[in-house]
DRENDO-1510 file (C-alpha; in Angstrom, 1 decimal, always signed):
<recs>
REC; n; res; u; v; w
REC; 1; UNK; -7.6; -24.9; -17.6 .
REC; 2; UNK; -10.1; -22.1; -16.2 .
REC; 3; UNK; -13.6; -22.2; -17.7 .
REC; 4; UNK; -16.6; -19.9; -17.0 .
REC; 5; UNK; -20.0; -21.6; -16.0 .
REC; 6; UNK; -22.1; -18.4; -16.3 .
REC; 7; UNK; -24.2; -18.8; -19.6 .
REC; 8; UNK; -23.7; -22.1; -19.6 .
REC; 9; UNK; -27.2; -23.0; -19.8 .
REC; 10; UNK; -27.4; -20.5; -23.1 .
REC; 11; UNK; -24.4; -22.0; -24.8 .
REC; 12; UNK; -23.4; -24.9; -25.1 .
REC; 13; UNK; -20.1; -24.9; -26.4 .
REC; 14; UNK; -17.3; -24.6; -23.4 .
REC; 15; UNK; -14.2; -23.5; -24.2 .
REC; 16; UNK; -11.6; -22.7; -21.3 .
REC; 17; UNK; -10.9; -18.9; -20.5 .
REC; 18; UNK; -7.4; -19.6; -19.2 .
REC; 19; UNK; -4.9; -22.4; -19.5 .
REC; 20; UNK; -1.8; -22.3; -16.6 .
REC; 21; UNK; +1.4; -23.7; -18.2 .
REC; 22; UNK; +3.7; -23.3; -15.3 .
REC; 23; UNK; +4.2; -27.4; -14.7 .
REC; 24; UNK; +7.0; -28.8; -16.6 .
REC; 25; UNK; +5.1; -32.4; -16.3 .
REC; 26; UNK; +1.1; -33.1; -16.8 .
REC; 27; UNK; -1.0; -31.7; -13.6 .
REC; 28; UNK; -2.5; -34.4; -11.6 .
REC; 29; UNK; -4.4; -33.1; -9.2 .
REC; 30; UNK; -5.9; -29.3; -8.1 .
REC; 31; UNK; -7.6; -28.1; -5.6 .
REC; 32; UNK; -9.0; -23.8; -4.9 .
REC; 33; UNK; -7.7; -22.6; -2.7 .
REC; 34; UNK; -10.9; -21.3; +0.4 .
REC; 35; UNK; -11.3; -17.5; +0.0 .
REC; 36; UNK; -9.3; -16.6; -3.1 .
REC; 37; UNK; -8.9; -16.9; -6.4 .
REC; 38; UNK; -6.6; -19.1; -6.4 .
REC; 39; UNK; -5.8; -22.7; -7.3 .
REC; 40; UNK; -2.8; -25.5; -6.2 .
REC; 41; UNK; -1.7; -27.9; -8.8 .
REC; 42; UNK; +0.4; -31.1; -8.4 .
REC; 43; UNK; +2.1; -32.5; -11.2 .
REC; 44; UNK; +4.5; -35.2; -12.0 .
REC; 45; UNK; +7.7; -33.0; -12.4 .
REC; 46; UNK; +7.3; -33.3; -8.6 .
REC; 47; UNK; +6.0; -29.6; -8.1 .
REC; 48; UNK; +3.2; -28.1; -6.4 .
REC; 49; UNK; +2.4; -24.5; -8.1 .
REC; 50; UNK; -0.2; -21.8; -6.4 .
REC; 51; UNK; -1.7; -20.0; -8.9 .
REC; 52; UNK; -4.1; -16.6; -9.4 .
REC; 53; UNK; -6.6; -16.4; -11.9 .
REC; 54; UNK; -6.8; -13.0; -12.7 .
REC; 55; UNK; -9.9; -11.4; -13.0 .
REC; 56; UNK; -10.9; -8.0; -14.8 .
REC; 57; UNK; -14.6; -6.4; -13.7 .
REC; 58; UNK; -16.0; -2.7; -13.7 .
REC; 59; UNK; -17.2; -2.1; -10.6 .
REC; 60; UNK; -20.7; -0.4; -11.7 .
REC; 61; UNK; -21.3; -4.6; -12.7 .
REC; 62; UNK; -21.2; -5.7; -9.3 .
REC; 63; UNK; -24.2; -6.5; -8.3 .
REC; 64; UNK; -26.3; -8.3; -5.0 .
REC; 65; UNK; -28.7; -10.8; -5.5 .
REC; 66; UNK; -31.1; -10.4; -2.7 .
REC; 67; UNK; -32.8; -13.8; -3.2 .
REC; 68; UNK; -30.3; -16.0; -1.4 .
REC; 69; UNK; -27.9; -13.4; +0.1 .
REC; 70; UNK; -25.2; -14.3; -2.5 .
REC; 71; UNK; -23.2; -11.7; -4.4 .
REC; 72; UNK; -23.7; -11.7; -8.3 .
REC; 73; UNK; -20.2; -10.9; -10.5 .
REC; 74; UNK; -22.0; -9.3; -13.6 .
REC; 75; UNK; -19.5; -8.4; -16.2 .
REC; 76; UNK; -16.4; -10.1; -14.8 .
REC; 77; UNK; -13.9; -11.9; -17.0 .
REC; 78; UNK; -11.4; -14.8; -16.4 .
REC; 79; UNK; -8.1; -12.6; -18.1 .
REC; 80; UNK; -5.1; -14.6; -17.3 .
REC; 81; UNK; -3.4; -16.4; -14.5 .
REC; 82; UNK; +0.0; -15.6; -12.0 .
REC; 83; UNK; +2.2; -17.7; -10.2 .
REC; 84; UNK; +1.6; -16.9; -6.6 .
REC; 85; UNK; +4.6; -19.6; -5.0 .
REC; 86; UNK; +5.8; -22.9; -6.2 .
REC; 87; UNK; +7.8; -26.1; -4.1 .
REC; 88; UNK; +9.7; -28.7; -5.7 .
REC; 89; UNK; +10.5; -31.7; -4.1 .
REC; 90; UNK; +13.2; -34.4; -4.9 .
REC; 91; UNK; +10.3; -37.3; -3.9 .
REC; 92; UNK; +8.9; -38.1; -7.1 .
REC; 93; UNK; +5.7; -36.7; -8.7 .
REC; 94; UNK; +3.4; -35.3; -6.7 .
REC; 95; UNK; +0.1; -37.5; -6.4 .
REC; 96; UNK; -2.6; -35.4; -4.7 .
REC; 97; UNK; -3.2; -31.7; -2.9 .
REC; 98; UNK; -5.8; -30.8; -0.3 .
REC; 99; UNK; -6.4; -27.3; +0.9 .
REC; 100; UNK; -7.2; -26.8; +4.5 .
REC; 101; UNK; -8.4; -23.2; +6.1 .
REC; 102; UNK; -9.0; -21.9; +9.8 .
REC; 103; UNK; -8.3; -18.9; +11.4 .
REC; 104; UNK; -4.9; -19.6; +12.2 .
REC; 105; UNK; -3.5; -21.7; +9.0 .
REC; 106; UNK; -3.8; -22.0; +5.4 .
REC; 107; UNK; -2.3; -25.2; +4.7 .
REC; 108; UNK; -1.6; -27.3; +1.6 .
REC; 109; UNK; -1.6; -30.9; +2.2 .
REC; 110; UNK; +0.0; -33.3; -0.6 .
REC; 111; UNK; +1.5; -36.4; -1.3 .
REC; 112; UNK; +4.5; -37.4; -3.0 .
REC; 113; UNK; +5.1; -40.6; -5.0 .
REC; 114; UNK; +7.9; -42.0; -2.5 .
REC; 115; UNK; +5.0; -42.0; +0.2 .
REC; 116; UNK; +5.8; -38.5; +2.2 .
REC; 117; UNK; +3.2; -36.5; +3.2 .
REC; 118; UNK; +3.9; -32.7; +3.8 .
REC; 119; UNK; +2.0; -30.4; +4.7 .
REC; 120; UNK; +2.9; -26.0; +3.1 .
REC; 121; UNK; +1.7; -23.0; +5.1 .
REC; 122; UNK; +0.8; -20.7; +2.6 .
REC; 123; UNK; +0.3; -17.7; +5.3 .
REC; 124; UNK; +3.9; -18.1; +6.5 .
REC; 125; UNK; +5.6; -20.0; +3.8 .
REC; 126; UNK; +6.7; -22.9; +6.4 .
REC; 127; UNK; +5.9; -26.3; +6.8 .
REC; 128; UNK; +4.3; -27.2; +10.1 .
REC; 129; UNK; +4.6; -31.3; +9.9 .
REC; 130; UNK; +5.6; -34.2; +7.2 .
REC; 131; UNK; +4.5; -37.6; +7.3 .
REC; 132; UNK; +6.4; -41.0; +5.9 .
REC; 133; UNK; +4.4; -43.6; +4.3 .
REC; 134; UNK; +5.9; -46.7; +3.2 .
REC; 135; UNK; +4.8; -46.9; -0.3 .
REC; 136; UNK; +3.3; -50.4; +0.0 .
REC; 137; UNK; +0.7; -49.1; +2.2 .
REC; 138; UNK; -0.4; -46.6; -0.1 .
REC; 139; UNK; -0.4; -42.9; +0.1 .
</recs>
């Protein structure tokens, strides 16, 4: 689920702008994604799913806050969420995912319940390394 913070302080009641349905199994862990709208879930049908949240704004709304050099969205709207890419392993649910960012990678770190650790290049769609874990040392 997607929820807005802005107003938040004016109303109380939250309610979530978006739900992404995409998992066959319950989610059990996200993470954003640096430098996009975007968001990894791991669930226990053993998948990890990138996904957009899709925005709608005018662009006469965006506006600069001069005070601490941060830009101000006025008037944009949570409207819906994409699929971006999805992996499915064979390993089990999924237990946790970490996004990384540099200059050269974008990488998705996650564990799977049989104690592998892999590691997804979301600029090139590759995986650079995987680790194995025996399961009784925790992963």
């Amino acid at each position: 689920k997607v929820w807005e913070m802005r107003g938040l302080d004016q109303n109380a009641r939250i309610r979530s702008k978006v739900s992404y349905e995409g998992h066959k199994g319950g989610v059990v862990d996200a993470c954003a994604i640096e430098h996009s709208h975007s968001i990894a879930s791991a669930s226990i049908d053993g998948s990890v799913h990138v996904w957009r949240v899709e925005l709608s704004s005018k662009l006469s709304s965006l506006a600069y806050n001069n005070m601490n050099g941060v830009g101000a969205y006025n008037g944009v709207k949570v409207i819906g969420s994409t699929l971006v890419k999805k992996i499915k392993r064979s390993e089990g649910p999924v237990l946790s995912v970490h996004h990384f960012n540099s200059n050269l990678a974008s990488v998705l770190i996650y564990s799977t319940q049989r104690g592998l650790v892999h590691s997804w290049d979301l600029r090139c769609n590759s995986e650079p390394f995987s680790i194995s874990s025996p399961p009784e040392l925790g992963a």
